[in-house]
Residue, then its C-alpha position, 0 to 999 in steps of 0.5 A: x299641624x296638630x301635634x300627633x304625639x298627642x293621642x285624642x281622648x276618649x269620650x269614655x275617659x270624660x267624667x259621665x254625668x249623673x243620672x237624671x232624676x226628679x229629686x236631682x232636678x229639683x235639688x238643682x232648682x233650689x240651688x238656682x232659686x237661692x243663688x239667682x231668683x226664682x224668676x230665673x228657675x225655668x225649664x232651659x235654664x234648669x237644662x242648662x245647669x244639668x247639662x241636658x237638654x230642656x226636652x229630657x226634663x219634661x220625663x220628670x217635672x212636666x212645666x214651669x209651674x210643677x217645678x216652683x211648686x216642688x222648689x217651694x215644697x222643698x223649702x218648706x222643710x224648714x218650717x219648724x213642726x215641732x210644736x204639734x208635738x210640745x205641751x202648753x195651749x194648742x193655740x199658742x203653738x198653732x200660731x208658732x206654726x204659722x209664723x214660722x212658715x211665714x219666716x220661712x217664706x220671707x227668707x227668699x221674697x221673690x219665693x213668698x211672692x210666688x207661694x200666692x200663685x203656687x200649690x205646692x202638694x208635696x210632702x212637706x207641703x203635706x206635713x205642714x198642712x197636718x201639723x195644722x189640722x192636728x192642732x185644730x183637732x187638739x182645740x176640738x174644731x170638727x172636721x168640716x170647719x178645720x178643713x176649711x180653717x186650714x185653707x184661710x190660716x194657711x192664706x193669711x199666712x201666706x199673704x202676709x209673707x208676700x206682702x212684708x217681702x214685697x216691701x223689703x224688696x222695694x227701694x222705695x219702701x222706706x219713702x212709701x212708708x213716711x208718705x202713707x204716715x203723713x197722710x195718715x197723720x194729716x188726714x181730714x179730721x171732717x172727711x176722714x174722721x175716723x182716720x183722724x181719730x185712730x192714726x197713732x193706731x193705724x201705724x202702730x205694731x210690730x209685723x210679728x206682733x199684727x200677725x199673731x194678733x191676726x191669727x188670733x183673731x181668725x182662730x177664735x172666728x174659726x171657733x165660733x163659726x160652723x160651716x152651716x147653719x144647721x150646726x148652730 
């Protein structure tokens, strides 16, 4: 028998729960996404953490996708912008932008890999995408062509994250890598001339050394290429 010395509690004495917000939701996504993956940052496990109901999450985050793209937003608060405002060559301090971004990025791989099928369009998002093209407007690039300039610097950057964590993330990277550089060093000198001749160069550099390098090479093609024909 139940021990009627023992008075029930009140539900109103039980802690209340926070209110719902989109801010909470997605400080709670991030949570999630660095303790357990992003790939386990979905609706009902967001609803599950929030102690609510998947449907009540709809009111501020309307899918999945919304929700990476804010998680992605978020960390992109890290991104170090401070160069747009330092001294020295705008080139030099574009690429540090860049490059920390791909930093920022590599910290969390399954989240670089997913920044190539996101469109993040928050704030920080925002600001990362101004910090560049102020910088292209230091360099005196028009308006048009940094505004495409953005979108391939950004794309770039991006995609060298994805690709450097997706080998961090593989096991078998370190076997992948000897087998490429037998191949490459026991290429064909008659089918594959070229590759014989420049393998110790195909195989050399450090990731951050190609990266700049990379970076340098599309902002001088920036440069020197205008949108249309008419502008030559």
């Amino acid at each position: 028998m139940p021990d009627e010395t023992e008075a029930p509690r009140s539900r109103r004495e039980r802690p209340a729960k926070p209110a719902l917000s989109r801010v909470g939701a997605v400080s709670t996504a991030v949570h999630i996404m660095r303790t357990e993956g992003i790939e386990r940052v979905t609706m009902r496990r967001l609803a599950q953490e929030l102690d609510t109901g998947a449907a009540s999450l709809y009111v501020y985050v309307r899918n999945a996708a919304e929700l990476h793209a804010a998680v992605l937003d978020e960390l992109l608060a890290d991104v170090d912008l401070s160069p747009v405002t330092s001294e020295g060559d705008w080139t030099e301090r574009l690429h540090a932008v860049l490059v920390s971004y791909v930093v920022v990025l590599m910290e969390y791989p399954s989240q670089a890999l997913a920044a190539m099928r996101t469109r993040p369009s928050g704030p920080h998002a925002l600001d990362l995408t101004e910090a560049v093209l102020a910088l292209l407007h230091e360099g005196e690039v028009d308006g048009p062509r940094a505004a495409w300039a953005v979108d391939l610097l950004l794309q770039i950057a991006t995609a060298t994250a994805a690709e450097q964590s997706g080998h961090d993330e593989n096991p078998s990277n370190g076997e992948e890598w000897d087998a490429l550089t037998r191949a490459v060093e026991n290429a064909d000198p008659n089918r594959h001339p070229r590759i014989h001749a420049l393998g110790p160069e195909l195989l050399s550099g450090e990731g951050e050394d190609r990266l700049r390098w990379a970076l340098t090479a599309l902002t001088n093609g920036i440069l020197a290429t205008p949108r249309n024909k008419t502008e030559e």
